[in-house]
Backbone as ProteinMPNN parsed JSONL, in Angstrom:
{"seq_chain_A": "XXXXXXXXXXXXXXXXXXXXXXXXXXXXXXXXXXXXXXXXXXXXXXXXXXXXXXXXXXXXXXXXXXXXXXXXXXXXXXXXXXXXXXXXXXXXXXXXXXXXXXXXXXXXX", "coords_chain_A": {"N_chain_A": [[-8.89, 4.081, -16.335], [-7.106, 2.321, -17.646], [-5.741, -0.646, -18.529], [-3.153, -1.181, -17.452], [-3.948, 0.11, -14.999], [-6.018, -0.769, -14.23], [-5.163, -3.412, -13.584], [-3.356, -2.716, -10.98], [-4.902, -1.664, -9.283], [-6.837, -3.686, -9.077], [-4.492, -5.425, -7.907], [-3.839, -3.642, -5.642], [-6.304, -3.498, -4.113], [-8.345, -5.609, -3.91], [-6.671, -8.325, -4.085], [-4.044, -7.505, -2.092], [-5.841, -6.388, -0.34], [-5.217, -3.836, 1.068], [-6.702, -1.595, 1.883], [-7.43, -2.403, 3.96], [-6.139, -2.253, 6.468], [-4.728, 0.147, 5.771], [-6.836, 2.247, 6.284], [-8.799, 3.937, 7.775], [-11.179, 3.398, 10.674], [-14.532, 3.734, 11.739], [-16.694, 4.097, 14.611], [-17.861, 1.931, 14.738], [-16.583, -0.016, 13.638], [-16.694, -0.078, 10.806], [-15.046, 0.735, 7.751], [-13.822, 3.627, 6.541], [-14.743, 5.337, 4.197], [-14.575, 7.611, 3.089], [-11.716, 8.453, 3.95], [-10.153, 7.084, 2.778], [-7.37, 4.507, 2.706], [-5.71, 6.463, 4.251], [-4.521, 6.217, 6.034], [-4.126, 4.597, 9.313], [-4.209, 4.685, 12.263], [-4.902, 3.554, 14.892], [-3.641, 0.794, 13.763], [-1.285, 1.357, 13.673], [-0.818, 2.01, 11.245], [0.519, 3.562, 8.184], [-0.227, 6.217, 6.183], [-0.999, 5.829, 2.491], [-1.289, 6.869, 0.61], [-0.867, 9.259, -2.483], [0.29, 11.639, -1.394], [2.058, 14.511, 0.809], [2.222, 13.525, 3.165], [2.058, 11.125, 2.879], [2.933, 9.018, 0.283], [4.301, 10.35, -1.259], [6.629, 11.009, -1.056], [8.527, 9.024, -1.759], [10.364, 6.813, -3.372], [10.157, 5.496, -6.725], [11.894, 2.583, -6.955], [12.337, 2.962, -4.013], [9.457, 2.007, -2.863], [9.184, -0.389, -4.514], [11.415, -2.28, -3.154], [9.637, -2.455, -0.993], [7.593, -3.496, -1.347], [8.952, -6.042, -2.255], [10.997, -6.824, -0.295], [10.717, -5.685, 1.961], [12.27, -3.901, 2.987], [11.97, -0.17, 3.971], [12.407, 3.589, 3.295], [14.506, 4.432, 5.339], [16.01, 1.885, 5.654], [14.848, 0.395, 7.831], [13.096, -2.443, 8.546], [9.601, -3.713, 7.263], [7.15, -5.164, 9.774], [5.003, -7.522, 11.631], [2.073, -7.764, 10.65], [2.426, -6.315, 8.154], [4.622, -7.394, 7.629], [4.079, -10.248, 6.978], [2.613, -9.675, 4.445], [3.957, -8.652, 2.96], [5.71, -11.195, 2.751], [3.978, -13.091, 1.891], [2.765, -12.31, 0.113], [2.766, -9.803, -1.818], [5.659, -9.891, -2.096], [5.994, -12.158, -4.05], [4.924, -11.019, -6.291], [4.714, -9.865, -9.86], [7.394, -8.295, -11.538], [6.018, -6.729, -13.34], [3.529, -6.186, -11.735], [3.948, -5.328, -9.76], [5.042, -2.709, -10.52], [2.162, -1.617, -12.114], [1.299, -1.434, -9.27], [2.385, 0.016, -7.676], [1.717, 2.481, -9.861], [-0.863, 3.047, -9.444], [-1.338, 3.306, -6.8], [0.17, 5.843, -6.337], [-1.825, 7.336, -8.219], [-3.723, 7.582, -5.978], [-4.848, 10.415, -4.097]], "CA_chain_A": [[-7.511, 3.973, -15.908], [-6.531, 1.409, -18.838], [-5.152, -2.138, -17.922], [-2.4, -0.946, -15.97], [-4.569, 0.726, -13.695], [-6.71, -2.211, -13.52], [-4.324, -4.145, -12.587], [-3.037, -2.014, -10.455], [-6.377, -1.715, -8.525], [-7.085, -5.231, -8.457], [-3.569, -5.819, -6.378], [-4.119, -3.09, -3.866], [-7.551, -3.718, -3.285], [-8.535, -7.033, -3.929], [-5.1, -9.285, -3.744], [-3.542, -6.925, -0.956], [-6.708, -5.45, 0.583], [-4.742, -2.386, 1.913], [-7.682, -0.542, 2.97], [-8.179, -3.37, 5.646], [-5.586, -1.978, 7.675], [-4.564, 1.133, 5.7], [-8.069, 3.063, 6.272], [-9.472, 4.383, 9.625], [-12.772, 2.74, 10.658], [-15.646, 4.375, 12.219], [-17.005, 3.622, 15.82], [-18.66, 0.558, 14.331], [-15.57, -1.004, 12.69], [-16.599, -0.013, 9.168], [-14.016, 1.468, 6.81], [-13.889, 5.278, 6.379], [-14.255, 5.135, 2.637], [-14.034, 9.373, 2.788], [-10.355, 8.771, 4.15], [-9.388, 5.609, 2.311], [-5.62, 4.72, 2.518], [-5.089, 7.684, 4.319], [-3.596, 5.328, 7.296], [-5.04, 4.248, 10.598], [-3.468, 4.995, 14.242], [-4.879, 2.313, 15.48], [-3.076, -0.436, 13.425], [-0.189, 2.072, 13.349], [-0.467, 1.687, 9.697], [1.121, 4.919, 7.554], [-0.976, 7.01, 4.767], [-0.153, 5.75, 1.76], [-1.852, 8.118, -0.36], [0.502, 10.268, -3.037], [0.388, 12.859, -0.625], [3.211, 14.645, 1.392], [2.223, 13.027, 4.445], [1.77, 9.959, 2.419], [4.067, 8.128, -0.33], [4.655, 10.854, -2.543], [8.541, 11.763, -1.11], [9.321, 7.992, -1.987], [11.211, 6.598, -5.087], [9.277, 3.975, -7.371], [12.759, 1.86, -6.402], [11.909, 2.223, -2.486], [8.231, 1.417, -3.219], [9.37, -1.676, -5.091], [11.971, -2.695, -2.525], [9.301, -2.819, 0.099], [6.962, -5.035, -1.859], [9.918, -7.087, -2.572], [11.588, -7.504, 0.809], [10.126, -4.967, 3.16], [12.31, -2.637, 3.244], [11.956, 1.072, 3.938], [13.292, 4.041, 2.776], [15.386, 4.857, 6.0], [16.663, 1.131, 5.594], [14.097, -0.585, 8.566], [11.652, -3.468, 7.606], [7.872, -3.55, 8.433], [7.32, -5.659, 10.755], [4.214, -7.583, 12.648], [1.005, -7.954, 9.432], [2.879, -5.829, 6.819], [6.132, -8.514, 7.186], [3.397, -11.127, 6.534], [1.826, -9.024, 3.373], [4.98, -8.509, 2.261], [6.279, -12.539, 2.579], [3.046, -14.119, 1.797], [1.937, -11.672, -1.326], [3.749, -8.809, -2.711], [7.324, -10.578, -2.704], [5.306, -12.792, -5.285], [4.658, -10.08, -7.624], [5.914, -9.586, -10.539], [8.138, -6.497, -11.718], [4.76, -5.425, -13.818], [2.566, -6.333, -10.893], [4.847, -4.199, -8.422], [4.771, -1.35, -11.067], [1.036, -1.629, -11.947], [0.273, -1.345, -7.729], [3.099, 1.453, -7.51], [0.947, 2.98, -10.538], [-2.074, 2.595, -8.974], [-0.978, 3.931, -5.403], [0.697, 7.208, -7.104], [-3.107, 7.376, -8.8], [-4.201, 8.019, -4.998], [-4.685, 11.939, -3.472]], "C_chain_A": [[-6.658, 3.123, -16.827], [-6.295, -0.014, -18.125], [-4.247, -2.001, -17.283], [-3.118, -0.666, -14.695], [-5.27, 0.022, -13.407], [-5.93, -2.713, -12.816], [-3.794, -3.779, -11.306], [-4.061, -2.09, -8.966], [-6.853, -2.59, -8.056], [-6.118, -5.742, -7.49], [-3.673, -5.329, -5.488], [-4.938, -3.255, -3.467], [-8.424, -4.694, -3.162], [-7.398, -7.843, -3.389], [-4.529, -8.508, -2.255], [-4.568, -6.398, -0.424], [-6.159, -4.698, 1.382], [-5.399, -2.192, 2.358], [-7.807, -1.23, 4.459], [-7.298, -2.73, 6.595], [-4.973, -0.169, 7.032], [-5.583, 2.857, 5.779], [-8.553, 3.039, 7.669], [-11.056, 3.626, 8.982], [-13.747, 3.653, 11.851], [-15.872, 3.681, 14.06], [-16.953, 1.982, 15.72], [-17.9, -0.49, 14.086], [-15.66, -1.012, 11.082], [-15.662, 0.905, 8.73], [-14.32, 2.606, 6.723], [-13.685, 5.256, 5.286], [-14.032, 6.98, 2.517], [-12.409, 9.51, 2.69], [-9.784, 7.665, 3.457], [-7.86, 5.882, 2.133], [-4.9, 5.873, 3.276], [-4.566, 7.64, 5.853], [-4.749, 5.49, 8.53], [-3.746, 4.535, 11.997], [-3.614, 4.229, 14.85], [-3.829, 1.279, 15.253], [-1.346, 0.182, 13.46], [0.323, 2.064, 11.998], [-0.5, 3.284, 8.919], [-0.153, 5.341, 6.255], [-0.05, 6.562, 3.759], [-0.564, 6.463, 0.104], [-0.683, 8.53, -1.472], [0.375, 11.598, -2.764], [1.738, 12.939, 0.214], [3.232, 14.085, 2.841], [2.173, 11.094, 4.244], [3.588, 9.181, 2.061], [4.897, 8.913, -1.53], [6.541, 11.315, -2.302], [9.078, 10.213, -1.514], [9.179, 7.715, -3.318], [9.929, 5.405, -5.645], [10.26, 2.443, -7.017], [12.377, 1.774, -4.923], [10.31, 1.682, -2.901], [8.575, 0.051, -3.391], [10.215, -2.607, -4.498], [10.834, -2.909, -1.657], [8.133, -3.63, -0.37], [7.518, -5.978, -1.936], [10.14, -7.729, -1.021], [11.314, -6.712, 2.222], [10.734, -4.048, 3.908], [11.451, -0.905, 3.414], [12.681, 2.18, 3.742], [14.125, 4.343, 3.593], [15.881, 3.203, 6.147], [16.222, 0.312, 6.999], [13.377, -1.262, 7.521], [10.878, -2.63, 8.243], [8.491, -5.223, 8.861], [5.797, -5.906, 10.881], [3.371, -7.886, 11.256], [1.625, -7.326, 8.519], [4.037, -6.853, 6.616], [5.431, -9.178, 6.373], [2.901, -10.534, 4.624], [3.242, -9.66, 2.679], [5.795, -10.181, 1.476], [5.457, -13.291, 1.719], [2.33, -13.752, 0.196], [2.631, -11.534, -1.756], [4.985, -9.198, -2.914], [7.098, -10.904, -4.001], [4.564, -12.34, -6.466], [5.435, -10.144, -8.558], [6.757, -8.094, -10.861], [6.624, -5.82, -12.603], [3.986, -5.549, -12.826], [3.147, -5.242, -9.853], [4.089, -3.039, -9.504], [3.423, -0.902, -11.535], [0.368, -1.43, -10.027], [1.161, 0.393, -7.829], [2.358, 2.55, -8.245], [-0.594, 3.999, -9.958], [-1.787, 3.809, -7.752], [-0.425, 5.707, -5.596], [-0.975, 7.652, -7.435], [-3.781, 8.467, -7.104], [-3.99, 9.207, -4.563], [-5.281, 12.278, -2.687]], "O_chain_A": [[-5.439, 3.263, -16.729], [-6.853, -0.243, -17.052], [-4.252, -2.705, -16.274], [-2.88, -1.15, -13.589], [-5.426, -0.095, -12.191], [-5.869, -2.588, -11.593], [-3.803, -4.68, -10.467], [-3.772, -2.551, -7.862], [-7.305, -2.634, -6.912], [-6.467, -6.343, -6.475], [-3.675, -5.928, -4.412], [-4.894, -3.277, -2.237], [-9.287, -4.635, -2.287], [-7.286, -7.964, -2.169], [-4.704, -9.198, -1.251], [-4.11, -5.532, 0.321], [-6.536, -4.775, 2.551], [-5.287, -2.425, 3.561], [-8.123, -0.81, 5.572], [-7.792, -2.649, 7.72], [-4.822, 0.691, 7.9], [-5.261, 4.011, 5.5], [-8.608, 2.092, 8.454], [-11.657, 3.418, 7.928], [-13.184, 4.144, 12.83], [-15.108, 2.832, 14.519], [-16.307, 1.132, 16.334], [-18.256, -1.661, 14.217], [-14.983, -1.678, 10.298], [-15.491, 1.919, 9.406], [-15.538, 2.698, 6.875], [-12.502, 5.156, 4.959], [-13.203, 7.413, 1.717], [-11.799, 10.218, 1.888], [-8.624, 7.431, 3.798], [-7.262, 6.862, 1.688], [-3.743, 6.212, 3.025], [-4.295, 8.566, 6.618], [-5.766, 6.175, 8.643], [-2.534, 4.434, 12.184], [-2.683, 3.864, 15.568], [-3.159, 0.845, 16.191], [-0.374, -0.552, 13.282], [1.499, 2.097, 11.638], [-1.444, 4.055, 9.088], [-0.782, 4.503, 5.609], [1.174, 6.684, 3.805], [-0.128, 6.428, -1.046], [0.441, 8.073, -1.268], [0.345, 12.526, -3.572], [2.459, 11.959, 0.401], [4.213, 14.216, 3.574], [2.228, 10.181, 5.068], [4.613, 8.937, 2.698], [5.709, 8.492, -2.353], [7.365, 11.757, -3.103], [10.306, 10.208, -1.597], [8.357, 8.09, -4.155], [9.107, 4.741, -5.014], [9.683, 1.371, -6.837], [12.092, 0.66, -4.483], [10.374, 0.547, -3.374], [8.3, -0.732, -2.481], [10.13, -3.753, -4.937], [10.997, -4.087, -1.338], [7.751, -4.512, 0.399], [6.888, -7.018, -1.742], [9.649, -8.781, -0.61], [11.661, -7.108, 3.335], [10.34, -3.481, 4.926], [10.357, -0.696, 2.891], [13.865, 1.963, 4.0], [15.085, 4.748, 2.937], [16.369, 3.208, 7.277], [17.09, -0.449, 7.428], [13.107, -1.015, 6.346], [10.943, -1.683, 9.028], [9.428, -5.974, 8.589], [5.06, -5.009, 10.474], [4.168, -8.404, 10.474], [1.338, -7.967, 7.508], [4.377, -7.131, 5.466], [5.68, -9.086, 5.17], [2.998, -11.363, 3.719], [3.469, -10.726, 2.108], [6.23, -10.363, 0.339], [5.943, -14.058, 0.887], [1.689, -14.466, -0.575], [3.383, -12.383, -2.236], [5.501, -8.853, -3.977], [7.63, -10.354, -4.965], [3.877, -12.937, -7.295], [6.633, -10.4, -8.437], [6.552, -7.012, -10.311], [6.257, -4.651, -12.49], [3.298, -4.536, -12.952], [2.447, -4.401, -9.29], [2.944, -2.605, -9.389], [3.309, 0.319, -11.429], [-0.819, -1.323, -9.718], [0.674, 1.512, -7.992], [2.206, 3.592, -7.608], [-1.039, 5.138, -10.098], [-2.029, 5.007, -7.897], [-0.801, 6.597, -4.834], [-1.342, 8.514, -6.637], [-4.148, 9.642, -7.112], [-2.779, 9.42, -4.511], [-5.132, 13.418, -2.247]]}, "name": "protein", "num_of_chains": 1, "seq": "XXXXXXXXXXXXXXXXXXXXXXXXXXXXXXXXXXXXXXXXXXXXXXXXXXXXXXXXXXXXXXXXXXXXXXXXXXXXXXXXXXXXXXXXXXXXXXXXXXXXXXXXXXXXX"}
């Protein structure tokens, strides 16, 4: 994937551990690595795949607004553990760290 895509990889899934809440889990509570990212119902957390059910109808600008400040593209926040993500991490990205995850997340199908 090169060093972007490292990087990239290392923020969503290390630094932001998405999967923790963006991946369905099994009876057990283990991760559904078949469906990874491909959102949970439980947590009410969205697919964020680059699929059409996913992230693929959004801009690299909304993307980067909602790392920033948590917007969305119809102009709500998140709300509830993604506010927190959003306050406590990803604000604190930088513009290549945003675009290395945005990278990254596009990467996903």
């Amino acid at each position: 994937p090169g060093k972007s895509g490292d990087r990239g990889a290392y923020l969503v899934n290390v630094l932001g551990h998405c999967q923790e809440c963006h991946t369905p889990r099994d009876a057990l509570g283990r991760l559904d690595l078949d469906l990874a990212f491909a959102g949970n119902p439980d947590l009410a957390a969205p697919d964020i795949r680059n699929r059409p059910d996913g992230i693929s109808s959004w801009s690299d600008e909304e993307l980067a607004d909602l790392f920033t400040d948590g917007m969305l593209p119809d102009g709500d926040f998140v709300s509830s553990h993604m506010a927190e993500v959003v306050d406590y991490a990803t604000s604190n990205w930088t513009d290549a760290d945003r675009k290395a995850a945005i990278d990254y997340l596009r990467s996903l199908r």
